[in-house]
Steps between C-alpha positions, in 0.01 A plus 500: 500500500168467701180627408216446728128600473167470733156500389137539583384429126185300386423233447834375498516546903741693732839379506863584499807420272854511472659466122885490632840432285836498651777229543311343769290395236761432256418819383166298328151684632317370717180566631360533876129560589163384647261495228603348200198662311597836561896419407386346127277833470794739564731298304220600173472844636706728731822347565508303152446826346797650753738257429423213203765250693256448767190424278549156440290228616733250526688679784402264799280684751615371906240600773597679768400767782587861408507749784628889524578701786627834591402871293641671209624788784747299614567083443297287294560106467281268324513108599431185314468147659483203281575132607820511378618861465484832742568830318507875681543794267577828723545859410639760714531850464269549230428793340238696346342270167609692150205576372466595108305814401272317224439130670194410373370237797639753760280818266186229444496449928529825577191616264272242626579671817501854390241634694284325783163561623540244872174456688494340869152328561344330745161253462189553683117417474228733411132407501617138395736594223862435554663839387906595544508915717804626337718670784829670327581551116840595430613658193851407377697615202856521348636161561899482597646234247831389747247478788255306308773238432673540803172395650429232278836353596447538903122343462329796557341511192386160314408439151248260401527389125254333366572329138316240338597306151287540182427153390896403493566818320696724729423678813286836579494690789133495645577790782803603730409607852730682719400426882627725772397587866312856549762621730801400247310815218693757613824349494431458091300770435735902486124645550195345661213655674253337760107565485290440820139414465285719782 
């Protein structure tokens, strides 16, 4: 009963973890990762919230080296090394992800992405003043929600949270950025529309 997350939040740092159950644990969880920061903040938040079980602090955290490999298209296998243990979860044939009709992260993504003004630029110096000559703008809009995640999944697309306590009082979510290659837009976009500069 694995469930395994990765992470570019701040300020707890990037990290992985693995929150795993089964009789190879006695069928007690246990808890795999590389940044013990980020493991404590997702016990309080995310996976806590997912399943209670795995919010305590008293389950023991071991450090280890997490690792994936493979694409959602065909195989996928994620690895953890720790100085005692060596875990590989694999999936095969795997098929489109369900997707519900009212999700609200998968609805709040998608709108912050809902339409997209992209500009290429490149610097250059004029009369002393450093300046940025804007060479391409692409307009994007209609955002496909499978291929947003689907791309999110393969590394395509990253997300950048970026949540901060109030003075021991909870967390709030400072900004969200969603960081993907020019090229990539119209594999996400159902309508997009380039504009050279003459």
């Amino acid at each position: 009963m694995p469930a395994s997350g990765r992470s570019p939040i701040r300020p707890r740092g990037a990290g992985h973890a693995l929150f795993v159950r089964s009789e190879l644990t006695d069928e007690r969880w246990g808890i795999y990762a590389d940044n013990r920061e980020l493991v404590r903040w997702l016990q309080a938040t995310v996976q806590g919230t997912l399943n209670p079980e795995t919010a305590g602090s008293h389950i023991a955290v071991i450090e280890a080296m997490l690792s994936r490999q493979g694409d959602l298209q065909d195989s996928w296998a994620q690895k953890v090394h720790s100085s005692a243990d060596e875990i590989t979860l694999t999936w095969r044939r795997l098929i489109e992800p369900l997707l519900m009709a009212h999700d609200r992260l998968i609805n709040a993504s998608v709108g912050r992405l809902r339409r997209l003004v992209a500009v290429r630029g490149r610097p250059r110096t004029r009369h002393g003043i450093r300046q940025v000559a804007y060479d391409a703008e692409r307009l994007c809009w209609e955002p496909q929600a499978t291929g947003f995640i689907r791309m999110v999944a393969n590394g395509t697309v990253a997300i950048d949270f970026d949540a901060r306590t109030l003075n021991g009082r909870g967390l709030r979510n400072h900004d969200t950025q969603f960081k993907i290659a020019l090229h990539d837009l119209p594999r996400l976009y159902n309508h997009h529309h380039r504009l050279d500069h003459k």
